[in-house]
Steps between C-alpha positions, in 0.01 A plus 500: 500500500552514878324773704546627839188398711268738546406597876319769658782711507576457124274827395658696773867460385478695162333800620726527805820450287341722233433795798854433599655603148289805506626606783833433424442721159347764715801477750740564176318783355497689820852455516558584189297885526687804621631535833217778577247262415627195671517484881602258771170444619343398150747274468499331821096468416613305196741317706241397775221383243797312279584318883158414517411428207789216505414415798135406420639310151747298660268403793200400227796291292606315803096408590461354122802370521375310837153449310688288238684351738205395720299402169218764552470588136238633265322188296611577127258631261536334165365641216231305247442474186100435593435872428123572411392779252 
């Protein structure tokens, strides 16, 4: 089984793309209250953070993506079966 390298970047991706569903769920919901409730401006805020959110998670991919590229990868840590108990 093939796995992607791991970088310094590779712990960052998950949370960011896991922030960036949140906020897309939060984005929906807020759409989906009454019109009283909802207003321009707490969408836009959604908006903005969703911008920067993506903005952030596509600039991290494109750094371990150039980590990779460059060969500036974690050293894999291999499990053994030399456990002491």
């Amino acid at each position: 089984m093939q796995t992607e390298p791991q970088t310094r970047y590779s712990h960052t991706l998950p949370e960011l793309r896991f922030s960036l569903n949140l906020l897309y769920v939060g984005r929906l919901l807020l759409g989906m209250k009454a019109d009283s409730l909802t207003d321009d401006e707490g969408i836009d805020v959604f908006d903005d953070q969703i911008e920067n959110v993506t903005d952030e998670l596509i600039a991290t991919e494109l750094l371990h993506e150039a980590a990779v590229l460059a060969g500036d990868t974690l050293p894999e840590i291999t499990p053994t079966s030399d456990t002491v108990m």
